[in-house]
C-alpha positions in Angstrom: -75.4 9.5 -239.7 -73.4 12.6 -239.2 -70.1 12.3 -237.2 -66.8 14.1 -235.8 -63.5 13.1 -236.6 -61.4 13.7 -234.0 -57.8 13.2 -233.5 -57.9 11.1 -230.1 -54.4 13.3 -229.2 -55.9 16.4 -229.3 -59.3 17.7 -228.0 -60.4 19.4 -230.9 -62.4 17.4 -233.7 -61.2 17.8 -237.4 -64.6 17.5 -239.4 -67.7 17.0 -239.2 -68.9 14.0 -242.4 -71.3 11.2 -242.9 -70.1 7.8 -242.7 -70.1 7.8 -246.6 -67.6 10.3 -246.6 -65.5 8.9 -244.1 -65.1 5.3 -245.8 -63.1 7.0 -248.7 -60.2 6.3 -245.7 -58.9 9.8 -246.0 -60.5 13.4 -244.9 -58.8 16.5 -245.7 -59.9 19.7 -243.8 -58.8 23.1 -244.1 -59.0 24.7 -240.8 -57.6 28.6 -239.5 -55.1 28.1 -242.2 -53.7 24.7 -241.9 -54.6 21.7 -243.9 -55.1 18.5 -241.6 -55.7 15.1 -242.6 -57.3 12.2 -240.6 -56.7 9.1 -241.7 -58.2 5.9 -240.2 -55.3 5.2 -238.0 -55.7 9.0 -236.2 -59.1 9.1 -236.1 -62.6 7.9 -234.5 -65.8 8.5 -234.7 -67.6 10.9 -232.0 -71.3 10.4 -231.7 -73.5 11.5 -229.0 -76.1 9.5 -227.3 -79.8 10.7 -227.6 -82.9 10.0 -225.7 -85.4 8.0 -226.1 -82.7 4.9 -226.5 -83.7 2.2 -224.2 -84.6 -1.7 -224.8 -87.5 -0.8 -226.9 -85.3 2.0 -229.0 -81.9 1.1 -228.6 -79.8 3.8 -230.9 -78.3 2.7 -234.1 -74.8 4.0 -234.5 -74.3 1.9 -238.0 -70.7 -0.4 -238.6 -67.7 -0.3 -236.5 -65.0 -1.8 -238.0 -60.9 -0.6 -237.5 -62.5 3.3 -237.2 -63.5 3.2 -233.7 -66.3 4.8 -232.3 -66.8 6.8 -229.4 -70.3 7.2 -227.5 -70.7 10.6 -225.1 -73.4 10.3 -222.9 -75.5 10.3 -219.9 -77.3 8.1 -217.2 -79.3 10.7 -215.3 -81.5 8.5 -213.0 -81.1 4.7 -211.6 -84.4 4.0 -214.1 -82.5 5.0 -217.6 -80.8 2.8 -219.4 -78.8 3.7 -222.4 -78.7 0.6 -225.4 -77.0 0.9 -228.4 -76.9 -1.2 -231.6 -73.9 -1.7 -234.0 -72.9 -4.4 -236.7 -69.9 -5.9 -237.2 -69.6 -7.3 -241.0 -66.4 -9.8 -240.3 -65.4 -11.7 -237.6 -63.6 -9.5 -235.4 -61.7 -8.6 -231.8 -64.0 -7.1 -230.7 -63.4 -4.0 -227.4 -66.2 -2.4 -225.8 -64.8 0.0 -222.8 -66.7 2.5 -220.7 -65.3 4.8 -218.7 -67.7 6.4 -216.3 -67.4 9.0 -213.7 -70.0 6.7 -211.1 -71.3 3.4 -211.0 -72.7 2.4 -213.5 -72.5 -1.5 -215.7 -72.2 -2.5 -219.1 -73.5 -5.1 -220.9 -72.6 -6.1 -224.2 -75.5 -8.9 -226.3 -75.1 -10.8 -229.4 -77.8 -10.6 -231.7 -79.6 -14.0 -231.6 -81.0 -13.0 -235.1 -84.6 -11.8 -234.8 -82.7 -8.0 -234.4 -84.0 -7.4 -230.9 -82.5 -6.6 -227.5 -84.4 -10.3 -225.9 -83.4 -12.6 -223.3 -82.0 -15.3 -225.8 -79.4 -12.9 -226.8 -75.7 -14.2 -225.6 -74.5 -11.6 -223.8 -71.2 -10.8 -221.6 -71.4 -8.5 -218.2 -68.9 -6.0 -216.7 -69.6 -5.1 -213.0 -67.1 -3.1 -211.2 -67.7 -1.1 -208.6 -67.3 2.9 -208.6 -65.8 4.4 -210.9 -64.0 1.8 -212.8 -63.7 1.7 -216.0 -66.1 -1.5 -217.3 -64.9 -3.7 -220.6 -65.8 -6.3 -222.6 -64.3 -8.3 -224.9 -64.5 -10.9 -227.7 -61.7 -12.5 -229.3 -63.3 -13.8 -232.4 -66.7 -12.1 -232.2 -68.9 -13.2 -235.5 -70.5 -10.8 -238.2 -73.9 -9.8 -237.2 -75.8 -7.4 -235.0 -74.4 -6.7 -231.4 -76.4 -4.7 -228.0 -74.6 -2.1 -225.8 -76.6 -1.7 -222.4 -75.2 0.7 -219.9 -77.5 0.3 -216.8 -77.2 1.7 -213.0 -75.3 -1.0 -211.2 -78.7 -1.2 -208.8 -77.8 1.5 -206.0 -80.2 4.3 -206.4 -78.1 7.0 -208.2 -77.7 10.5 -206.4 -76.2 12.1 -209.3 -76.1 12.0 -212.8 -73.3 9.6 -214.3 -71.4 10.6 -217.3 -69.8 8.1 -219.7 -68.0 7.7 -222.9 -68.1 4.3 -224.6 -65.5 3.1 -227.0 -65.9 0.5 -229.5 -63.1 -0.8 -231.6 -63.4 -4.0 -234.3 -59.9 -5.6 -235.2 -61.2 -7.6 -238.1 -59.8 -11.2 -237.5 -61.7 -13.0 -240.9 -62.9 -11.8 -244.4 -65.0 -8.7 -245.0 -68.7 -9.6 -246.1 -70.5 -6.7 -247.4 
């Protein structure tokens, strides 16, 4: 998986790596004649959503841990629905925020082990109406495979709604690899 490291102070990202080349922790960049460095602390990861990625193709964006990672994308109709799929390998807080510029929900579903999106999934709901920004979050949520649904709150949509999703992992338990 490629990704952008951005500096979430600036709008400009640093570098473009894999995730294998980001968990060495530290990125160096030479860029118009400056050497930056992103460390974990000043940086996330940018990825943007693609299409088909719906219940029956949700789209993987690998680990989140203390890197966040930030989702860019788009619900163009009331019929799309956008569903992500992350791990977590320690029990963590975890944060899930979308900010959104029209209404849309998010839904966030812990894997019940068979590594589908199904209705025995536990799953927590953020419904606010407008523009609001919609979060989830979990205190102690366990290692394992976790759903990100971002649905139209069931108004027909006039317009296309826009939305970057953030999720964050404070590990709260060991690491298991």
């Amino acid at each position: 998986m490629n990704a952008t490291i951005s500096n979430p102070n600036t709008s400009k990202g640093l570098l473009s790596v894999n995730r294998q080349q980001f968990a060495l922790g530290l990125a160096a960049v030479y860029t118009l004649g400056t050497l930056c460095l992103a460390t974990a602390a000043q940086a996330q990861i940018t990825i943007r959503e693609r299409e088909l990625n719906g219940t029956s193709f949700p789209q993987d964006i690998g680990k989140v841990s203390s890197v966040p990672v930030r989702v860019s994308g788009q619900i163009p109709t009331s019929q799309d629905e956008d569903v992500f799929r992350f791990r977590l390998t320690t029990e963590s807080k975890l944060d899930v925020r979308l900010t959104v510029d029209g209404d849309v929900d998010l839904e966030v579903l812990q894997d019940n082990g068979d590594g589908k999106l199904a209705g025995r999934d536990s799953k927590k709901i953020s419904i606010n109406d407008g523009k609001v920004s919609e979060f989830v979050s979990y205190l102690k949520a366990k290692p394992g495979y976790y759903f990100v649904r971002i649905v139209d709150s069931g108004g027909a949509l006039s317009f296309a709604v826009n939305y970057n999703l953030n999720i964050s992992a404070t590990p709260t338990g060991p690491i298991i690899q």
